[in-house]
Steps between C-alpha positions, in 0.01 A plus 500: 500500500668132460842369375334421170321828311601875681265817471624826431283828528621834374283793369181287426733176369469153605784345418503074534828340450550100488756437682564156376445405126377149524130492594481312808158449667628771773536722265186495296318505817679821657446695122150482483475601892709810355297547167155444767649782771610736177131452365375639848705780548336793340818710562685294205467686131741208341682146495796447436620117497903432411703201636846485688826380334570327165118425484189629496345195543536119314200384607413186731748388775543152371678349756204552741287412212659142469495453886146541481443282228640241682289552862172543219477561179122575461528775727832622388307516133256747668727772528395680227122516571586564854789745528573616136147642387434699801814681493455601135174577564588735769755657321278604200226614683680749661363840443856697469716450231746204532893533338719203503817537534754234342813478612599163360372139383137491494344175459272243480180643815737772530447644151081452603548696777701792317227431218223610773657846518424801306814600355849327487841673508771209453892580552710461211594112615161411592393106334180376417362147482168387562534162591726292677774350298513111516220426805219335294704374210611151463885385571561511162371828383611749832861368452499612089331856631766517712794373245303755292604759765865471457438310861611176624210288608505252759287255665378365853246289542267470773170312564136693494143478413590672187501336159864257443757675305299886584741804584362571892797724586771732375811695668560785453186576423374658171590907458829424683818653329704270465857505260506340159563106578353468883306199599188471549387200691154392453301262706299215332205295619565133529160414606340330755651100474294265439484073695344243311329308825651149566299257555527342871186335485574143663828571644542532891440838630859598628603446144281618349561859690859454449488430102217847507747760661756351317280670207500794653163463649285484827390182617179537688396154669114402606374184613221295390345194638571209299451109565765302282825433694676573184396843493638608823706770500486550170397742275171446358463827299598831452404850413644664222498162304843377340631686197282825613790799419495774828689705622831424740388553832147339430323272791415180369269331746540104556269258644667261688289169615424433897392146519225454695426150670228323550418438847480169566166365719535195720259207404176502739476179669137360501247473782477137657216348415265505799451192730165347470 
């Protein structure tokens, strides 16, 4: 079926394994293409749904998760309208019964999606958590959970769209096993940086571009007509204004004065008076 979730059939059993335990956006899609083609298949009397390994499953892969938060967040945010609802949707409107299987750490979507089933038969190590651990939480407040633990936090930090000093990341992930005094390295939001806008109004334009990306910003140049000498190749005004705060990597657009002279008429001479 795919590298992601396997299908089994023996003596009127469906049986779906993950075959990875971090829900990647591979492997949400190729489960509820199985749960869809198990629906259909009138030969099927009953589900069963287990994963492979350690884990049954710990719930979104959130490496691809930050990658897509970085290419666009307010898609990446639509995941679960888009991806999660349907597949838990599919798998409890199935008309068979549906046993889940846990083999290991269940967590965070994963424990929805075992949730969605009608019965659940957990192995004697199987772990349960319904959220992830630190992604959410301040700085402050993931690294105590984790102290909390009998884990050693630690921290990266790395710019996003998310709020300044917000956990956006977290390896290993939460329902790992992991031995008494690990580490635990958490990822927290800086923020998008902020430029106060210099102000370049009446400086030359080459300076004035220099002094901008200097800033961190993008000088954008336009010319205007003007008729002062003095204002020649200067900068007349600009767009943001000085002391607006935006973001590093913001155009600021300059106008730069282009003198315009006057053109200069020669004097008409006067018709000679006629001769009488």
């Amino acid at each position: 079926m795919s590298d992601t979730v396997t299908r089994d059939d023996a003596d009127g059993v469906a049986t779906l394994t993950l075959q990875r335990p971090g829900l990647s956006s591979a492997l949400r899609r190729d489960l509820l293409d199985a749960v869809r083609s198990v629906a259909a298949d009138e030969s099927v009397r009953a589900v069963l749904l287990t994963g492979s390994g350690r884990a049954f499953c710990v719930g979104q892969d959130l490496a691809e998760h930050v990658e897509s938060l970085r290419g666009n967040a307010a898609t990446s945010l639509s995941v679960v309208e888009e991806e999660y609802n349907p597949l838990i949707l599919a798998l409890a409107a199935l008309r068979v019964p549906v046993v889940v299987g846990i083999n290991g750490a269940c967590a965070g979507a994963g424990l929805g999606i075992a949730l969605a089933g009608d019965l659940r038969v957990a192995a004697a190590g199987a772990k349960f958590t319904t959220a992830f651990t630190a992604i959410g939480l301040s700085s402050d407040s993931a690294e105590a959970q984790i102290s909390d633990a009998g884990l050693v936090p630690a921290v990266q930090e790395q710019e996003s769209e998310q709020p300044e000093g917000e956990v956006i990341a977290q390896d290993p992930a939460a329902g790992s096993e992991l031995r008494r005094g690990s580490t635990v390295t958490i990822t927290v939001s800086t923020g998008i940086e902020q430029i106060v806008v210099p102000d370049v109004v009446g400086i030359g334009a080459g300076d004035a571009e220099r002094q901008l990306r200097a800033e961190g910003l993008v000088p954008v140049r336009r010319e205007s007509e003007v008729s002062e000498p003095s204002e020649d190749g200067q900068v007349i005004d600009q767009r943001p204004g000085a002391g607006v705060e935006v973001e590093r990597g913001r155009e600021v657009v300059i106008i730069v004065g282009a003198l315009v002279e006057e053109e200069q008429l020669a004097p008409v001479e006067p018709d000679p008076a006629p001769v009488p």
